[in-house]
C-alpha positions as CSV (number, residue, x, y, z in Angstrom):
1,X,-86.8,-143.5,48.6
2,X,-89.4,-144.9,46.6
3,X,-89.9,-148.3,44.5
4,X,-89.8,-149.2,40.6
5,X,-93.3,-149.4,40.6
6,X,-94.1,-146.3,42.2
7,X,-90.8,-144.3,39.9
8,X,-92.2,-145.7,36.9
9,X,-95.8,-144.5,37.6
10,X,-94.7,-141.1,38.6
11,X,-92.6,-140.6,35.5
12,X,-95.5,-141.4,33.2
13,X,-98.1,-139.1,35.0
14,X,-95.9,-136.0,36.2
15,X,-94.2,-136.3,32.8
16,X,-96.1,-134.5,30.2
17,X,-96.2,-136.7,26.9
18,X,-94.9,-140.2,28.4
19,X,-95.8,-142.8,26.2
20,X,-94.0,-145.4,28.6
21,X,-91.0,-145.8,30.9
22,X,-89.0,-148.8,32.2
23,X,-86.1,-149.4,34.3
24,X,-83.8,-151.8,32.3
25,X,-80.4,-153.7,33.8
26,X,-78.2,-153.3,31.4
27,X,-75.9,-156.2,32.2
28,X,-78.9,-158.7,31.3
29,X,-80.9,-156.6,29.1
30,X,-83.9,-157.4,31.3
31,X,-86.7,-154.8,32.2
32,X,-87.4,-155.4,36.3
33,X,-90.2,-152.9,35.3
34,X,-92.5,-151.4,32.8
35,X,-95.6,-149.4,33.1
36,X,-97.1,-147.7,29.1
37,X,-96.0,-148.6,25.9
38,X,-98.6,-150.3,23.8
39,X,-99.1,-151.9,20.4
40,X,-97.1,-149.2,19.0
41,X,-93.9,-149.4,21.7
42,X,-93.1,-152.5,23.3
43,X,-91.3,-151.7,26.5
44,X,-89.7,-155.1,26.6
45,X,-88.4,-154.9,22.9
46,X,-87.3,-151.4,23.7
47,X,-85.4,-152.3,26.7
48,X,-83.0,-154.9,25.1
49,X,-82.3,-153.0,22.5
50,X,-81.4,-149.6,24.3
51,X,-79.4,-151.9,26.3
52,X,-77.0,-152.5,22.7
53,X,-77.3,-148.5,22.7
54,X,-75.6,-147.8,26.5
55,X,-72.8,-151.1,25.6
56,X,-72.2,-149.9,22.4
57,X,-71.9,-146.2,24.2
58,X,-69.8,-147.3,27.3
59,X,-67.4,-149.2,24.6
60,X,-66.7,-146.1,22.6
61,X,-65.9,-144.0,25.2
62,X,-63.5,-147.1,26.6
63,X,-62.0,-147.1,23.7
64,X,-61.5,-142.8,23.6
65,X,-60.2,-143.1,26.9
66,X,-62.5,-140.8,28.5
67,X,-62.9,-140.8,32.2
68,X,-66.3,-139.4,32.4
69,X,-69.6,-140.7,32.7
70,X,-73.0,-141.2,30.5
71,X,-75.5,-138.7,32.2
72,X,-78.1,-139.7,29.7
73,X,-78.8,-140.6,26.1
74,X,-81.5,-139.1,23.8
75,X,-82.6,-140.3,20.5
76,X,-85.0,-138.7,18.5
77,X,-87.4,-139.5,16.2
78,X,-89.9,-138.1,13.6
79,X,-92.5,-138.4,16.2
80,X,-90.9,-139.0,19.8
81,X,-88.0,-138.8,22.2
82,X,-86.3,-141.6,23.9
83,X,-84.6,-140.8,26.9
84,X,-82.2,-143.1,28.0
85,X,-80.6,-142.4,31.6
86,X,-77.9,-144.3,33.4
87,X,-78.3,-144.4,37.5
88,X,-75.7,-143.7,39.6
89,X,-76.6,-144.2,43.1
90,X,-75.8,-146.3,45.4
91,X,-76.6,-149.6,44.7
92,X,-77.8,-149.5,41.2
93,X,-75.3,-148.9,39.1
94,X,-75.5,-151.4,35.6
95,X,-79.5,-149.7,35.6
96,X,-80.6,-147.3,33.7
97,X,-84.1,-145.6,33.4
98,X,-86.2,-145.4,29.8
99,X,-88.5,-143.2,28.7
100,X,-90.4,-142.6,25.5
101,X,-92.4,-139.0,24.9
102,X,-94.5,-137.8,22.2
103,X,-92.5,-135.2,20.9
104,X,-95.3,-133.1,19.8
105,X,-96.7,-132.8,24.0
106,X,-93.2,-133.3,26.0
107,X,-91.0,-130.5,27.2
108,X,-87.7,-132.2,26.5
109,X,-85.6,-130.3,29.5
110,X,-88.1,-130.5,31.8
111,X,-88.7,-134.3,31.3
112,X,-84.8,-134.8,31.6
113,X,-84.9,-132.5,35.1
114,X,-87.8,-134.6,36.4
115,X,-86.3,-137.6,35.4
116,X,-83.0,-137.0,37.1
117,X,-85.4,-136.5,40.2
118,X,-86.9,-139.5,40.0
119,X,-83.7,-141.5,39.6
120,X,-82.5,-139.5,42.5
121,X,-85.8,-141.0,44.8
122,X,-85.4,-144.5,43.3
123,X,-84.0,-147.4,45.1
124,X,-83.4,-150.9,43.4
Protein backbone atom coordinates (compact mmCIF):
# COMPACT_ATOMS: atom_id res chain seq x y z
CA UNK A 1 0.00 0.00 0.00
CA UNK A 2 1.42 3.20 -0.71
CA UNK A 3 0.43 7.01 0.27
CA UNK A 4 -1.33 10.02 -1.73
CA UNK A 5 1.83 11.52 -2.04
CA UNK A 6 3.69 8.76 -3.35
CA UNK A 7 0.23 7.52 -5.86
CA UNK A 8 0.18 10.93 -7.15
CA UNK A 9 3.92 11.08 -7.98
CA UNK A 10 3.94 7.75 -9.65
CA UNK A 11 0.98 8.46 -11.79
CA UNK A 12 2.58 11.62 -13.19
CA UNK A 13 6.02 9.98 -13.90
CA UNK A 14 5.08 6.28 -15.07
CA UNK A 15 2.20 7.89 -16.97
CA UNK A 16 3.32 9.14 -20.25
CA UNK A 17 1.75 12.68 -20.92
CA UNK A 18 0.49 13.53 -17.28
CA UNK A 19 -0.02 17.06 -17.06
CA UNK A 20 -1.28 16.63 -13.31
CA UNK A 21 -3.19 14.21 -11.03
CA UNK A 22 -5.04 14.69 -7.75
CA UNK A 23 -7.07 12.62 -5.47
CA UNK A 24 -10.34 14.56 -4.79
CA UNK A 25 -13.19 13.66 -1.98
CA UNK A 26 -16.03 13.95 -3.64
CA UNK A 27 -18.39 14.50 -0.66
CA UNK A 28 -16.47 17.95 0.10
CA UNK A 29 -15.02 18.73 -3.17
CA UNK A 30 -11.63 19.05 -1.58
CA UNK A 31 -8.30 17.83 -3.15
CA UNK A 32 -6.18 15.91 0.01
CA UNK A 33 -3.54 15.98 -2.79
CA UNK A 34 -2.15 17.43 -5.97
CA UNK A 35 1.16 17.12 -7.60
CA UNK A 36 1.34 19.03 -11.68
CA UNK A 37 -0.95 21.20 -13.13
CA UNK A 38 0.23 24.71 -13.74
CA UNK A 39 -0.88 28.14 -14.94
CA UNK A 40 -2.64 26.40 -17.57
CA UNK A 41 -4.63 23.57 -15.16
CA UNK A 42 -5.32 24.36 -11.71
CA UNK A 43 -5.65 21.08 -9.86
CA UNK A 44 -7.73 22.74 -7.14
CA UNK A 45 -10.24 24.37 -9.67
CA UNK A 46 -10.25 21.08 -11.53
CA UNK A 47 -11.00 19.08 -8.55
CA UNK A 48 -14.27 20.93 -7.44
CA UNK A 49 -15.58 20.95 -10.51
CA UNK A 50 -15.05 17.21 -11.54
CA UNK A 51 -16.60 16.73 -8.27
CA UNK A 52 -20.23 18.39 -10.05
CA UNK A 53 -19.14 15.83 -12.92
CA UNK A 54 -19.19 12.31 -10.61
CA UNK A 55 -22.65 14.00 -8.39
CA UNK A 56 -24.22 14.96 -11.41
CA UNK A 57 -23.07 11.22 -12.80
CA UNK A 58 -24.06 9.20 -9.65
CA UNK A 59 -27.57 11.23 -9.71
CA UNK A 60 -28.42 10.06 -13.28
CA UNK A 61 -27.77 6.80 -12.88
CA UNK A 62 -30.02 6.99 -9.36
CA UNK A 63 -32.50 8.24 -11.22
CA UNK A 64 -32.20 5.19 -14.18
CA UNK A 65 -32.17 2.88 -11.60
CA UNK A 66 -29.04 1.17 -12.45
CA UNK A 67 -27.33 -1.00 -9.97
CA UNK A 68 -23.93 -0.72 -11.21
CA UNK A 69 -21.04 1.32 -10.53
CA UNK A 70 -18.85 4.31 -12.14
CA UNK A 71 -15.49 2.53 -13.11
CA UNK A 72 -14.21 5.85 -14.49
CA UNK A 73 -15.12 8.93 -16.44
CA UNK A 74 -13.16 10.41 -19.43
CA UNK A 75 -13.60 13.75 -20.94
CA UNK A 76 -11.93 14.91 -23.82
CA UNK A 77 -10.73 17.81 -25.13
CA UNK A 78 -9.15 19.43 -28.26
CA UNK A 79 -5.83 19.04 -26.61
CA UNK A 80 -6.17 16.59 -23.51
CA UNK A 81 -7.82 13.88 -21.60
CA UNK A 82 -9.27 13.97 -18.19
CA UNK A 83 -9.59 10.87 -16.52
CA UNK A 84 -11.72 10.80 -13.75
CA UNK A 85 -11.70 7.46 -11.55
CA UNK A 86 -13.85 6.56 -8.58
CA UNK A 87 -12.00 4.24 -5.79
CA UNK A 88 -13.46 1.40 -4.47
CA UNK A 89 -11.44 -0.13 -1.90
CA UNK A 90 -11.77 -0.44 1.28
CA UNK A 91 -11.82 2.52 3.09
CA UNK A 92 -12.07 5.17 0.44
CA UNK A 93 -14.98 5.04 -1.06
CA UNK A 94 -16.54 9.00 -1.70
CA UNK A 95 -12.58 9.46 -3.49
CA UNK A 96 -11.89 9.46 -6.66
CA UNK A 97 -8.50 9.90 -8.53
CA UNK A 98 -7.87 12.80 -11.37
CA UNK A 99 -5.76 12.88 -14.06
CA UNK A 100 -5.18 15.29 -16.93
CA UNK A 101 -2.84 13.97 -20.14
CA UNK A 102 -1.70 15.68 -23.14
CA UNK A 103 -3.57 13.99 -25.65
CA UNK A 104 -1.02 14.34 -28.35
CA UNK A 105 1.89 12.09 -25.84
CA UNK A 106 -0.64 9.81 -23.62
CA UNK A 107 -1.72 6.25 -24.46
CA UNK A 108 -5.30 6.51 -23.32
CA UNK A 109 -5.70 2.57 -22.40
CA UNK A 110 -2.66 2.22 -20.96
CA UNK A 111 -2.95 5.35 -18.65
CA UNK A 112 -6.54 3.99 -17.56
CA UNK A 113 -4.67 0.32 -16.83
CA UNK A 114 -1.97 2.02 -14.78
CA UNK A 115 -4.24 4.10 -13.21
CA UNK A 116 -6.49 1.34 -12.05
CA UNK A 117 -3.13 -0.04 -10.49
CA UNK A 118 -2.34 2.79 -8.74
CA UNK A 119 -5.77 3.09 -7.19
CA UNK A 120 -5.48 -0.54 -6.41
CA UNK A 121 -1.89 0.33 -4.21
CA UNK A 122 -3.38 3.43 -2.67
CA UNK A 123 -4.60 3.68 0.80
CA UNK A 124 -6.41 6.85 2.21
Amino acid sequence: MVNVETALKEATTTIEGAIGAALVDYGSGMALGTIGGGKDLDLAVAAAGNTDVVRAKVRTMEMLGLKDEIEDILITLGGQYHLIRLMKARGSDGFFLYLALDRGRANLAMARHQLKKIESDLEV
